[in-house]
DSSP file (Angstrom, degrees, kcal/mol; ACC not computed):
  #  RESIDUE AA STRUCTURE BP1 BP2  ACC     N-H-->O    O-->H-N    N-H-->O    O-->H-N    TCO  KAPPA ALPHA  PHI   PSI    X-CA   Y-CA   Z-CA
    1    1 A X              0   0    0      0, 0.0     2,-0.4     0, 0.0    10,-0.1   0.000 360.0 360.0 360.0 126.0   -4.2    9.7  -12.5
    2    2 A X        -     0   0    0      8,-0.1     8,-3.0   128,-0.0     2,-0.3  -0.917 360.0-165.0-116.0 132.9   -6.5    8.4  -15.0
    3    3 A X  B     -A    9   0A   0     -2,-0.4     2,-0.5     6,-0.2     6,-0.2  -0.683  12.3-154.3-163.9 143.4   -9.9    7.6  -15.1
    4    4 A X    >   -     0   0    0      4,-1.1     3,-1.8    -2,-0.3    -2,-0.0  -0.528  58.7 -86.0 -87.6 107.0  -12.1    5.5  -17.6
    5    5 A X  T 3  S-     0   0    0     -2,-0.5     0, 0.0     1,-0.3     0, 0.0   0.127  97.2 -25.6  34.5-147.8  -15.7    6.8  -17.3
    6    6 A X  T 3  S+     0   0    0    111,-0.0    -1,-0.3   119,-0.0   120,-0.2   0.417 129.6  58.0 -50.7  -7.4  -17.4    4.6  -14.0
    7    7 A X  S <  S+     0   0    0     -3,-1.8   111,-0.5     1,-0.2     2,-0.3   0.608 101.0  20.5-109.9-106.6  -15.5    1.6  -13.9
    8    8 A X        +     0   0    0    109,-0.1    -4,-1.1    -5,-0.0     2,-0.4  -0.551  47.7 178.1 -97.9 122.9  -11.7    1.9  -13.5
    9    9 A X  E     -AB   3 116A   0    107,-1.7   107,-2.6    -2,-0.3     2,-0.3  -0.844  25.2-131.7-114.7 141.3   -9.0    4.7  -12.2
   10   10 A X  E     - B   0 115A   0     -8,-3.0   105,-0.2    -2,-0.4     2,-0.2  -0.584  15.2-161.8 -76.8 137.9   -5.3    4.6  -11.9
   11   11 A X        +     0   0    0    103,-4.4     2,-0.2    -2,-0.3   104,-0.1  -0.446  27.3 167.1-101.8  54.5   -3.6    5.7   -8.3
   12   12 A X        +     0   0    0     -2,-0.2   101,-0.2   101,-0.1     2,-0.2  -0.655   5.5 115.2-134.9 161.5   -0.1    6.5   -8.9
   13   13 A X  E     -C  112   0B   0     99,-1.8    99,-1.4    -2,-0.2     2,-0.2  -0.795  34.5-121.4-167.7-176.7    3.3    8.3   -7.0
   14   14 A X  E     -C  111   0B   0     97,-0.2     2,-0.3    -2,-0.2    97,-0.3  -0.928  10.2-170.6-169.4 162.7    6.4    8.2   -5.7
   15   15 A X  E     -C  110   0B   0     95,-1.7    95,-1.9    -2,-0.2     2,-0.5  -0.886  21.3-135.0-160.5 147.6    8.1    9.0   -2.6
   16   16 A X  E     -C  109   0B   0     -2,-0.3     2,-0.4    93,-0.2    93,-0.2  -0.990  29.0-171.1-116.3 129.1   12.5    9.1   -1.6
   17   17 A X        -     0   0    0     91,-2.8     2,-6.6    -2,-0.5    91,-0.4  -0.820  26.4-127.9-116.4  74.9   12.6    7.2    2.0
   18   18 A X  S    S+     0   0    0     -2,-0.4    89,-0.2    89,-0.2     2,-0.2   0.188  74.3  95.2 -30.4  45.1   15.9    7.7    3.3
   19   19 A X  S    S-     0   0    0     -2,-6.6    -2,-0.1     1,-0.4     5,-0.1  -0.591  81.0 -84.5-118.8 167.2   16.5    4.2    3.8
   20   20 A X        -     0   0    0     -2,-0.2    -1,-0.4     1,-0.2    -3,-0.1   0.077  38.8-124.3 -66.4-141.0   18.1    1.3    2.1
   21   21 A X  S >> S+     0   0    0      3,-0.1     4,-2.9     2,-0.1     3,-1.7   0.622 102.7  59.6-114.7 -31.3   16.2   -0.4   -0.2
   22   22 A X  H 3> S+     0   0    0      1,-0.2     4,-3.3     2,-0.2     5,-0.4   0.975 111.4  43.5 -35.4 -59.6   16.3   -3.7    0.9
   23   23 A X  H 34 S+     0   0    0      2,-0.2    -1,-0.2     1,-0.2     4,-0.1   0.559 113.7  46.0 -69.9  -0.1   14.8   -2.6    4.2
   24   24 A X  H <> S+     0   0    0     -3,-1.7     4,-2.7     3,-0.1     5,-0.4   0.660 113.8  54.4-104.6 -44.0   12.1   -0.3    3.0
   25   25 A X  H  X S+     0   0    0     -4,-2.9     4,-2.4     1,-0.2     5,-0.2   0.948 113.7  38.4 -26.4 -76.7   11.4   -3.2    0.5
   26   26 A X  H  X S+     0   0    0     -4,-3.3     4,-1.3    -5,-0.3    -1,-0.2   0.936 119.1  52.9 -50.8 -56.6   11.0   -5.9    3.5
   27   27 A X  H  4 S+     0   0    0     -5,-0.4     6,-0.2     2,-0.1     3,-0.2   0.934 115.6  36.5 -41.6 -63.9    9.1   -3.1    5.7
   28   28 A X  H  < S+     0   0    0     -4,-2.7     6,-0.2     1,-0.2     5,-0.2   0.946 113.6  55.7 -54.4 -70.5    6.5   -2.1    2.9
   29   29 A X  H  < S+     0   0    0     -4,-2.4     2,-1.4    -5,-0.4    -1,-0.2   0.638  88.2  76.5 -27.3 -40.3    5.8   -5.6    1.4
   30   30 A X  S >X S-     0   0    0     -4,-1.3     3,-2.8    -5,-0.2     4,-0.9  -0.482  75.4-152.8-110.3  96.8    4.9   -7.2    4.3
   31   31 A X  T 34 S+     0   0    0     -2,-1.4     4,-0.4     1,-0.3    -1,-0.1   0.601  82.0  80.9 -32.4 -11.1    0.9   -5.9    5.1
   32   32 A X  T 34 S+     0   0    0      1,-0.2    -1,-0.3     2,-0.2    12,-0.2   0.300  87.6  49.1-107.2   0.0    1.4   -6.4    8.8
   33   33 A X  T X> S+     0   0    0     -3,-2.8     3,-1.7    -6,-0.2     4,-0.7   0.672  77.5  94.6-111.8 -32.8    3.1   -3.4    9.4
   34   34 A X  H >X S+     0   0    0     -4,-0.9     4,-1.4     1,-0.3     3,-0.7   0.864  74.8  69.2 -37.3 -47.9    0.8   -0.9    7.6
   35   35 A X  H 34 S+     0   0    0     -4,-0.4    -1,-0.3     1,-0.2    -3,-0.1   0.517  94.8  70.3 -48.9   9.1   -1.3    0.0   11.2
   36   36 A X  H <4 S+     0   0    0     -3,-1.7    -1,-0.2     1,-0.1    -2,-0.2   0.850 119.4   4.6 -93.9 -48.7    2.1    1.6   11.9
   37   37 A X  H << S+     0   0    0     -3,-0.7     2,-0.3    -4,-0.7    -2,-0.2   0.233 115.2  82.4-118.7   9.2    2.0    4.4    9.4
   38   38 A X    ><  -     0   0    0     -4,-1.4     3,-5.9     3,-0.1     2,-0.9  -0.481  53.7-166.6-130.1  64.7   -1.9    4.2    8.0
   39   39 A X  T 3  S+     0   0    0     -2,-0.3    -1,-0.1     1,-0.3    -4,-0.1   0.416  84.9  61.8 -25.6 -11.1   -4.1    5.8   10.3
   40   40 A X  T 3  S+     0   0    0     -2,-0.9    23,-1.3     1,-0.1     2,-1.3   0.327  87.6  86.8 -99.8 -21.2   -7.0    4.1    8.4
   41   41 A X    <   +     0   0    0     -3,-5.9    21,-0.3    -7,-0.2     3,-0.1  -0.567  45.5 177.7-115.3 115.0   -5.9    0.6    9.1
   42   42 A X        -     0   0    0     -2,-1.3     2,-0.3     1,-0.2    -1,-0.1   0.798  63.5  -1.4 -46.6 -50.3   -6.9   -1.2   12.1
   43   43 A X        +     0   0    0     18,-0.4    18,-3.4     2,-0.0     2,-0.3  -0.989  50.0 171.7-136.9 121.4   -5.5   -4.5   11.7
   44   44 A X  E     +D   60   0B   0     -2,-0.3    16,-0.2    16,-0.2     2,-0.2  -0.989   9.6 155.6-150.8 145.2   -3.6   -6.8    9.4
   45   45 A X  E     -D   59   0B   0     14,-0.8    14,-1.9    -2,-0.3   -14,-0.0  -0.835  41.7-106.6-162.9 140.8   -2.0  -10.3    9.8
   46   46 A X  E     -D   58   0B   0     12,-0.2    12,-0.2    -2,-0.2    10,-0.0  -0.103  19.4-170.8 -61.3 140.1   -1.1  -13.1    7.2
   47   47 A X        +     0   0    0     10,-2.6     2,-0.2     2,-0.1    11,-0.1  -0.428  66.9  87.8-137.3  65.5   -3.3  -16.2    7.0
   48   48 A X  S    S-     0   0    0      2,-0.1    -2,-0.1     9,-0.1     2,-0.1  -0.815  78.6-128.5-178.1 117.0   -0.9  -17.9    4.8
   49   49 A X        +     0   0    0     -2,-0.2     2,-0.1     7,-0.0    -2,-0.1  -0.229  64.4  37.5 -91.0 157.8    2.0  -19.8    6.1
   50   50 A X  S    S-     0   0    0     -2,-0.1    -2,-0.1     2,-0.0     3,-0.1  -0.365  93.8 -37.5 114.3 151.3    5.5  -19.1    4.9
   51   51 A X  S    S-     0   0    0     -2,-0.1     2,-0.3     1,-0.1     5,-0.1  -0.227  79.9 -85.8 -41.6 142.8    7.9  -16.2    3.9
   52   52 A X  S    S+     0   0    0      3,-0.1     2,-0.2     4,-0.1    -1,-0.1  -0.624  71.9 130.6 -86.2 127.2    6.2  -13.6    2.1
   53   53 A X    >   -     0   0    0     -2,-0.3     3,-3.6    -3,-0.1    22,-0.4  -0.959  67.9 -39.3-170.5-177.7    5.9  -14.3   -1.8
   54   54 A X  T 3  S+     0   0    0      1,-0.2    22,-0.1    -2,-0.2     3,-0.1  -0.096 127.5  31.5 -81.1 159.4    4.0  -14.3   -4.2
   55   55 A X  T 3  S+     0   0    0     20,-0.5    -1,-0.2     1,-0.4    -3,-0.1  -0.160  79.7 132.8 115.9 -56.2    0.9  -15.8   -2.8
   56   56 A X    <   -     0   0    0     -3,-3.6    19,-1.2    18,-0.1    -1,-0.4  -0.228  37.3-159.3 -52.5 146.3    0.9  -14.7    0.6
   57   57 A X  E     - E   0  74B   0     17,-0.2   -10,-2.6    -3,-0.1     2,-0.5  -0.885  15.6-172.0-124.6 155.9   -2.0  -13.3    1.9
   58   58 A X  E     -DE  46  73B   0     15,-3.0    15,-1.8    -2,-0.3     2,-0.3  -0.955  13.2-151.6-148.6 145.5   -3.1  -11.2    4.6
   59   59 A X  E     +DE  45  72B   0    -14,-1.9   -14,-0.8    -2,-0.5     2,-0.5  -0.623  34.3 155.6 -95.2 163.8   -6.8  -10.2    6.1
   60   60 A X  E     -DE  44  71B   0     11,-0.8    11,-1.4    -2,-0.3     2,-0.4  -0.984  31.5-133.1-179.0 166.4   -6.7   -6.7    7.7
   61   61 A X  E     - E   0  70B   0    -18,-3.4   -18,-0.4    -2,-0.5     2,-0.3  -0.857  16.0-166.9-126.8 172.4   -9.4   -4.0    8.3
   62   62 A X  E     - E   0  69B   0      7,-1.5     7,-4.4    -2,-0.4     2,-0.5  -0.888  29.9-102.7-150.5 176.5   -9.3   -0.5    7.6
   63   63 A X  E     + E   0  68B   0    -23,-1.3     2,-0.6    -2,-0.3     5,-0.2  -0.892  40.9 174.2-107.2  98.9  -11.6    2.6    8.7
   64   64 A X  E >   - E   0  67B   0      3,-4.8     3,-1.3    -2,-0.5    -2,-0.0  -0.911  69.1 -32.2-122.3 118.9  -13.8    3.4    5.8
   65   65 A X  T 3  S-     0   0    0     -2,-0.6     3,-0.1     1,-0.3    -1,-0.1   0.694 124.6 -43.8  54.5  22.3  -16.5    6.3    6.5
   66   66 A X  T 3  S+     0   0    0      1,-0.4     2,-0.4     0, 0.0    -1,-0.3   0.823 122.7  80.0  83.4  30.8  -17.0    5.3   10.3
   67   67 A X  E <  S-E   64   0B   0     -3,-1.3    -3,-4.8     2,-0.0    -1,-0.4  -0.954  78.9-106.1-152.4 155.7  -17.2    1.6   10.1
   68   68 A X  E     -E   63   0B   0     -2,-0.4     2,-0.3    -5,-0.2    -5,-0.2  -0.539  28.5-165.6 -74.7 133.8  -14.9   -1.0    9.8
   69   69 A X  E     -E   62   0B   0     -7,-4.4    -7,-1.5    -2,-0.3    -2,-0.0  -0.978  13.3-141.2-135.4 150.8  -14.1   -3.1    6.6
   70   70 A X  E     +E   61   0B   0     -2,-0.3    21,-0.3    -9,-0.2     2,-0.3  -0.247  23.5 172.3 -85.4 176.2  -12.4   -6.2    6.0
   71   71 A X  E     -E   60   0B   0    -11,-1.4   -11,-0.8    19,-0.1     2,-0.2  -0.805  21.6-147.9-142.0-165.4  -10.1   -6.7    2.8
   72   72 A X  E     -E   59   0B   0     17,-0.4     2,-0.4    -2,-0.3   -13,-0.2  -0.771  14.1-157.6-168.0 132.8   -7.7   -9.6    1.9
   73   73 A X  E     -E   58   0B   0    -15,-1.8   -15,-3.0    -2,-0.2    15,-0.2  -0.996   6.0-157.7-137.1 120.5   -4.5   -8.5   -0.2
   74   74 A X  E     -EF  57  87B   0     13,-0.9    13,-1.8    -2,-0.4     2,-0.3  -0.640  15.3-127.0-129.2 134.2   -3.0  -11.2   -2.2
   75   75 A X  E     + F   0  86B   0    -19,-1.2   -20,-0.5   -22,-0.4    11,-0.2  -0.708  30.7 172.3 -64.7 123.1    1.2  -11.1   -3.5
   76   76 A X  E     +     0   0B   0      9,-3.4     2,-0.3     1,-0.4    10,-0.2   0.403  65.4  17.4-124.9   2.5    0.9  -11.7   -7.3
   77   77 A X  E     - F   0  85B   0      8,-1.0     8,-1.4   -24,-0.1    -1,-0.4  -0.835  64.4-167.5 178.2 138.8    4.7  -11.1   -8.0
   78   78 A X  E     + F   0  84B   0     -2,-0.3     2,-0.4     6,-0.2     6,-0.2  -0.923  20.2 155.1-126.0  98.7    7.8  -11.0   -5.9
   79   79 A X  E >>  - F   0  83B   0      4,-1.4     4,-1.8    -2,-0.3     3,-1.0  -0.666  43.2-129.7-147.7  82.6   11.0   -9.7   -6.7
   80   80 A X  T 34 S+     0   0    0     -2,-0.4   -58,-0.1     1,-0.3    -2,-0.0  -0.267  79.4   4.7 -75.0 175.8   12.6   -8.8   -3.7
   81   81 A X  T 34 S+     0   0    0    -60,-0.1    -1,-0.3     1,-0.1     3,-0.1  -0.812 129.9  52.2 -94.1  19.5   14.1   -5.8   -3.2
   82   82 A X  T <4 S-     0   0    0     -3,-1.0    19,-3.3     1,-0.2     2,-0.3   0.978 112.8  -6.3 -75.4 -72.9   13.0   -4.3   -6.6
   83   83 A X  E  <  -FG  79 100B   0     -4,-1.8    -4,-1.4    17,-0.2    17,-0.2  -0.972  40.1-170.2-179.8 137.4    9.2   -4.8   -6.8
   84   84 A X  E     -FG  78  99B   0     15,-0.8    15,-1.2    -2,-0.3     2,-0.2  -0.626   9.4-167.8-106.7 161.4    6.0   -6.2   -5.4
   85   85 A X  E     +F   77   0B   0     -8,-1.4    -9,-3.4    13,-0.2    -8,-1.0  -0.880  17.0 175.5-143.0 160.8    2.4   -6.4   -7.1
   86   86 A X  E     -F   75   0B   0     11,-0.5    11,-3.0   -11,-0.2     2,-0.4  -0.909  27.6-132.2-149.1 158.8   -0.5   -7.2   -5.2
   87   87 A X  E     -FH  74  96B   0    -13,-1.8   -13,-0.9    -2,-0.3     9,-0.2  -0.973  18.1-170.8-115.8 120.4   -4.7   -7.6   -5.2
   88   88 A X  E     - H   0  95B   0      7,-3.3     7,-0.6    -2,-0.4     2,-0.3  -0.552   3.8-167.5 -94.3 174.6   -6.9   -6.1   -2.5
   89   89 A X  E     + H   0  94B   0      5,-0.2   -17,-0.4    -2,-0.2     5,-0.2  -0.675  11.4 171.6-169.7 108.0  -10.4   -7.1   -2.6
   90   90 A X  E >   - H   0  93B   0      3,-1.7     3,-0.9    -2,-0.3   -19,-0.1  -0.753  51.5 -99.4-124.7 150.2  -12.8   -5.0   -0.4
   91   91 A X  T 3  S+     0   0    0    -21,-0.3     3,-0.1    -2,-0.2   -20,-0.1   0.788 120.1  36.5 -28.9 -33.5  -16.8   -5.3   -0.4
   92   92 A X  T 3  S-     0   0    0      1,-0.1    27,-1.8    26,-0.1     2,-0.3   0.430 126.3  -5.6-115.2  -2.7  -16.6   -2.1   -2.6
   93   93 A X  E <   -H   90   0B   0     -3,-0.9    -3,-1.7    25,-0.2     2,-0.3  -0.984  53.9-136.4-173.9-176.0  -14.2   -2.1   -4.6
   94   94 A X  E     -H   89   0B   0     -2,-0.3    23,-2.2    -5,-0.2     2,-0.3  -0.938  18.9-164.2-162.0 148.0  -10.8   -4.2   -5.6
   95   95 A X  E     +H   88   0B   0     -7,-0.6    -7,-3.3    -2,-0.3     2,-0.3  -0.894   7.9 179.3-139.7 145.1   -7.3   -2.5   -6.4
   96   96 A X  E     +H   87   0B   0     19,-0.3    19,-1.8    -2,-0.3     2,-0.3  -0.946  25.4 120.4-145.7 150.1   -4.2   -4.3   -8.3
   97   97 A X        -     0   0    0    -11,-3.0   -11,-0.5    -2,-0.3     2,-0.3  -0.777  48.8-102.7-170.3-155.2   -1.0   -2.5   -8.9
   98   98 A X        -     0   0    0     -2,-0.3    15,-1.9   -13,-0.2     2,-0.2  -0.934  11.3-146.2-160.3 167.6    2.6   -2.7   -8.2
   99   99 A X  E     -GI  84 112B   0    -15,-1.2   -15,-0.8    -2,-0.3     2,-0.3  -0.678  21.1-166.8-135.8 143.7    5.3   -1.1   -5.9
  100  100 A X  E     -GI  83 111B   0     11,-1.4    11,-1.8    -2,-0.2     2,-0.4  -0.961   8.5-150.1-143.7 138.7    8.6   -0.7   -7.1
  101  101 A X  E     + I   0 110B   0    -19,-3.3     2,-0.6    -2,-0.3     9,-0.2  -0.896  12.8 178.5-117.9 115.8   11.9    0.2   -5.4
  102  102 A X  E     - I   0 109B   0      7,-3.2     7,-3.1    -2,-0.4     2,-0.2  -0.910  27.0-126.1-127.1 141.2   14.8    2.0   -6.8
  103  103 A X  E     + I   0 108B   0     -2,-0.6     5,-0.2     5,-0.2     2,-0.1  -0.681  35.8 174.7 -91.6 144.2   18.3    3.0   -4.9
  104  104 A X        -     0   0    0      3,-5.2    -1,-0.0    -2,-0.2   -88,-0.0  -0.344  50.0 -94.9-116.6-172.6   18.9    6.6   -5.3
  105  105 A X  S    S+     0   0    0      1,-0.1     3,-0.1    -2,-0.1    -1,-0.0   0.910 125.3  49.6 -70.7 -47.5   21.8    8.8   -3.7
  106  106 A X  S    S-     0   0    0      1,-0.1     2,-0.5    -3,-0.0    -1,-0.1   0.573 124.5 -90.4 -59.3 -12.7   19.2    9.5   -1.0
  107  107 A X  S    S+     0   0    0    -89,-0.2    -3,-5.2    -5,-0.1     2,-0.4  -0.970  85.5   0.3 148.0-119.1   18.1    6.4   -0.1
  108  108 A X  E     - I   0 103B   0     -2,-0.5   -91,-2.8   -91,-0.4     2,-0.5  -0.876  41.2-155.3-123.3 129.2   15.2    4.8   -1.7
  109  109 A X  E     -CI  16 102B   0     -7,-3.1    -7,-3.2    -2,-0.4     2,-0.3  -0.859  29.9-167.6-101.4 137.1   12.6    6.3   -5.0
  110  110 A X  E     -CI  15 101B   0    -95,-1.9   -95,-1.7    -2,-0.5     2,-0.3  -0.909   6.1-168.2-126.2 131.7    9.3    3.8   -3.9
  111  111 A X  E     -CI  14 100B   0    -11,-1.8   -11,-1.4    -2,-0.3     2,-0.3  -0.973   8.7-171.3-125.9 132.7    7.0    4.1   -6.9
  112  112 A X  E     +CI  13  99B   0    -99,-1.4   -99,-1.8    -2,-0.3     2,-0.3  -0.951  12.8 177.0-129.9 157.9    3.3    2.9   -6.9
  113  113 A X        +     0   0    0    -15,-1.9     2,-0.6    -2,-0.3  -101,-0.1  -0.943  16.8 178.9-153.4 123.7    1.2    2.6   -9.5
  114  114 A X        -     0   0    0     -2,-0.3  -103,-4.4   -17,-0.2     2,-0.4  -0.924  24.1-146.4-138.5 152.0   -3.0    0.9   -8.8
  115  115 A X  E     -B   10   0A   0    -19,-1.8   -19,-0.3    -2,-0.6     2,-0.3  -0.945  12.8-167.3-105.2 111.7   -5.9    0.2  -10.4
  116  116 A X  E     -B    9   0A   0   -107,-2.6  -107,-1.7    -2,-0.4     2,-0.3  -0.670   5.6-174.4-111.2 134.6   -9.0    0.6   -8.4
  117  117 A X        -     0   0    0    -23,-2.2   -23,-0.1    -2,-0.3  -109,-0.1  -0.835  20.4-160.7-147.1  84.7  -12.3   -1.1  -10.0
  118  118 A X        -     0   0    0   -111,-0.5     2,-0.5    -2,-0.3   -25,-0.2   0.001  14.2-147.9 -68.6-170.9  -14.8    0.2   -7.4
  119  119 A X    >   +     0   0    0    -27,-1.8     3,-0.7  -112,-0.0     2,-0.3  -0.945  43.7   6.0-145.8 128.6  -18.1   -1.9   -7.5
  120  120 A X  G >  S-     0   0    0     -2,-0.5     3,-1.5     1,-0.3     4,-0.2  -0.665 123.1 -16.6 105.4-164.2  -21.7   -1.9   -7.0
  121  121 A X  G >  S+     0   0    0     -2,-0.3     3,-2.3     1,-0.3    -1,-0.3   0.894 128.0  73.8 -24.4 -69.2  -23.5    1.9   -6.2
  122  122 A X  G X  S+     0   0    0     -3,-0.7     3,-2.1     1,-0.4    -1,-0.3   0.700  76.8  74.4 -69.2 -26.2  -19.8    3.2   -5.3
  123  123 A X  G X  S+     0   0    0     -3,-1.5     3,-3.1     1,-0.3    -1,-0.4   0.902  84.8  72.6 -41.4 -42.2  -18.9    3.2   -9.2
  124  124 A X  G <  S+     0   0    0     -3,-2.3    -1,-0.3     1,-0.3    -2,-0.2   0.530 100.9  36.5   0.7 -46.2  -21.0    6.1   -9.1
  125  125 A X  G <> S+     0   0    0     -3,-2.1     4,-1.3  -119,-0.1    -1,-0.3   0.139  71.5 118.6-116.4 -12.4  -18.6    7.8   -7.4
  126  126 A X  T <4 S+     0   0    0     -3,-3.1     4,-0.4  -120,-0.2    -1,-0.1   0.266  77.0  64.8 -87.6  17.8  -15.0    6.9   -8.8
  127  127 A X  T  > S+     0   0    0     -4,-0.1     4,-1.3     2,-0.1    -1,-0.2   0.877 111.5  30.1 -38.4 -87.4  -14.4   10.2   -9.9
  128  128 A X  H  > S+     0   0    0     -3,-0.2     4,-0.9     1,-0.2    -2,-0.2   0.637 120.3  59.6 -61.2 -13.0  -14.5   11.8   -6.4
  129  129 A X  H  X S+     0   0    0     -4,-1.3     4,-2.9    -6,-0.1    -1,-0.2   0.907 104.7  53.6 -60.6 -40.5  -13.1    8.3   -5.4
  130  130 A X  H  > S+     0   0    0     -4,-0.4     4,-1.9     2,-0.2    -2,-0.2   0.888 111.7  36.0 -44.3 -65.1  -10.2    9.1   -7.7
  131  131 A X  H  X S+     0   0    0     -4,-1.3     4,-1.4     1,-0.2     5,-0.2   0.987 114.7  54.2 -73.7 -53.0   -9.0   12.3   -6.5
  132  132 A X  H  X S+     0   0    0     -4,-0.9     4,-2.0     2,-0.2     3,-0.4   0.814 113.7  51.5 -43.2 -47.7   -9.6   11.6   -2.3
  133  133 A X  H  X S+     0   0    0     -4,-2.9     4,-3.0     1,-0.3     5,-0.4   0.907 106.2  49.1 -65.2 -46.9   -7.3    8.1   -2.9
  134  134 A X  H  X S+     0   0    0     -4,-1.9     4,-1.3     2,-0.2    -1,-0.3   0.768 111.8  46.7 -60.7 -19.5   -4.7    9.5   -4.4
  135  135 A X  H  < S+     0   0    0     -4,-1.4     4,-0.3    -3,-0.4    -2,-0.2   0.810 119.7  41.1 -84.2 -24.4   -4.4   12.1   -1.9
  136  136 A X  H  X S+     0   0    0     -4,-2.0     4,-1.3    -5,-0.2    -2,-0.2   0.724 110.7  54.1 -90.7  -9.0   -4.6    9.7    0.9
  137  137 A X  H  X S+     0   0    0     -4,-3.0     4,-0.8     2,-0.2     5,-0.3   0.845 106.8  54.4 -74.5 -35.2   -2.5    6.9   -0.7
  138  138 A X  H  < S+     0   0    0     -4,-1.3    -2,-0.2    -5,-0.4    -1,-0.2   0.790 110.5  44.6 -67.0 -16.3    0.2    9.5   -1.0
  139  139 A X  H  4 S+     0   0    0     -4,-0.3    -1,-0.2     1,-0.2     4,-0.2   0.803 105.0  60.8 -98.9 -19.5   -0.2   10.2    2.8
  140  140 A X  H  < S+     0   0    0     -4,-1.3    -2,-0.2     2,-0.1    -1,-0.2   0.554 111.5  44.8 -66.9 -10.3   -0.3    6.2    3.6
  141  141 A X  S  X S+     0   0    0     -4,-0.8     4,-2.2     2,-0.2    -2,-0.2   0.472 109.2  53.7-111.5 -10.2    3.4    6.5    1.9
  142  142 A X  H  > S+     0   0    0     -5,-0.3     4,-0.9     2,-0.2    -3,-0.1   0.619 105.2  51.0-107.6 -16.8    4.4    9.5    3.8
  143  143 A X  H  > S+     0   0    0     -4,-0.2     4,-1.3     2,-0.1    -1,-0.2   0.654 109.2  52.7 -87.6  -3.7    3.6    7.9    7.0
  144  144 A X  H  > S+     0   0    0      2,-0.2     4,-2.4     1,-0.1     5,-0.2   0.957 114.6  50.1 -74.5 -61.1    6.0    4.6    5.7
  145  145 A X  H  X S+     0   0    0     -4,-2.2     4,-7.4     1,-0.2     5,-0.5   0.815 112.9  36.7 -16.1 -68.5    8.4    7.3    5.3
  146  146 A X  H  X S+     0   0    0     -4,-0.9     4,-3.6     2,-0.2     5,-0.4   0.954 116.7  53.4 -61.8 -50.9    8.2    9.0    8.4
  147  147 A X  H  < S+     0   0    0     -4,-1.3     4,-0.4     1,-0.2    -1,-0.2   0.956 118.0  41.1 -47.5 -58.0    7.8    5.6   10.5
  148  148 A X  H >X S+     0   0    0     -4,-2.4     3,-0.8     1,-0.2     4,-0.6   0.862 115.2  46.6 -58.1 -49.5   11.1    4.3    8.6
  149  149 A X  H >X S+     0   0    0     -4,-7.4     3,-3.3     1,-0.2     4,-2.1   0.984 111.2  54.0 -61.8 -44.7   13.3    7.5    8.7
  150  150 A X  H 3< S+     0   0    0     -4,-3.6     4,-0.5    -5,-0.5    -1,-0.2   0.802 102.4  52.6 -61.6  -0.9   12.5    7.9   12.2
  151  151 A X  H <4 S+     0   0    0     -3,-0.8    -1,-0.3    -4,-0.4    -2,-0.2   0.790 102.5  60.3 -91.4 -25.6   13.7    4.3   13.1
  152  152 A X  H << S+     0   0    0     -3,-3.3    -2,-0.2    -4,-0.6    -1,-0.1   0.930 108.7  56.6 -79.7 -37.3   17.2    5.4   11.2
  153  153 A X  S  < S+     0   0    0     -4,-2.1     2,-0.5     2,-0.0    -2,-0.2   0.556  83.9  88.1 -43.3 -18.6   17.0    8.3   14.4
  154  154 A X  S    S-     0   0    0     -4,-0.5     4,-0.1     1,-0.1    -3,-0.0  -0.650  81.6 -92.9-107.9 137.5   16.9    6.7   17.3
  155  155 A X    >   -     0   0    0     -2,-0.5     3,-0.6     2,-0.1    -1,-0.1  -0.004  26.1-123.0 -40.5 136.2   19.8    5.3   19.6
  156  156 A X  T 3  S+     0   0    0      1,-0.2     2,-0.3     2,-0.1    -1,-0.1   0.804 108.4  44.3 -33.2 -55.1   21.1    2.2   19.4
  157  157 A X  T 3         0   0    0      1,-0.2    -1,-0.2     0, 0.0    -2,-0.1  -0.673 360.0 360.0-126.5  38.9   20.3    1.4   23.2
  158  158 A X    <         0   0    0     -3,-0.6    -1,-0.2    -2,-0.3    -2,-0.1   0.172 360.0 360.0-159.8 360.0   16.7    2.8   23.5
């Protein structure tokens, strides 16, 4: 994790999903699925017609400090099942970064890597912004995890 004085900090990780990659790919990529495994996001749905690529967009809300906040998260490169990058854009801040997918013996290495360029007052702050994101992005990836392995668990017929 890096970060340059107020303005900008890097988020980055990695995670083994015991999945293929295609499907963790397809899973991740597509923003409408994050309220499954991101206890912090309320809502998300694409307001951009079409197959997800780059371009698609999706509005969604999250839970930031006991209110609700919109965002809108933008595809800027698509190269499925290898690697996404995308732009969030919140009141407070705006993140761009990329996701990468690599098949292992175990399934799937998911790598992220962001840049978060908070804004306004909250520059102030990207220090302690710094440390608190990475520990919660790494727990937004460990609930993709969980959501996904558990989906390989369950009966067929159920």
């Amino acid at each position: 994790m890096r970060c340059e004085g107020n303005d900008v900090f890097d988020i980055e990780g990695e995670i083994v999903i015991k999945r293929p990659v295609e499907e963790v790919f397809d899973f991740a990529v597509d923003v409408r699925n994050e309220p499954r495994y991101n206890p912090h996001m309320r809502r998300a749905e694409q307001i951009t017609d079409g197959p997800i690529g780059v371009g698609t967009r999706f509005r969604a809300e999250i839970s930031s400090m006991g209110r609700t906040v919109p965002m809108v998260t933008e595809m800027t490169a698509y190269e499925r099942p290898r690697r996404y990058a995308s732009s969030t854009h919140l009141s407070f801040m705006d993140t761009t970064g990329t996701v990468t997918f690599e098949p292992v013996a175990e399934g799937t290495r998911m790598q992220w890597s962001w840049q978060v360029a908070p804004r306004g007052v909250v520059r102030l702050m990207a220090p302690l912004m710094a440390r608190i994101g990475r520990r919660q992005e790494q727990a937004i990836w460990e609930g993709l995890k969980r959501v996904l392995e558990e989906l390989n668990r369950r009966p067929e017929n159920s």
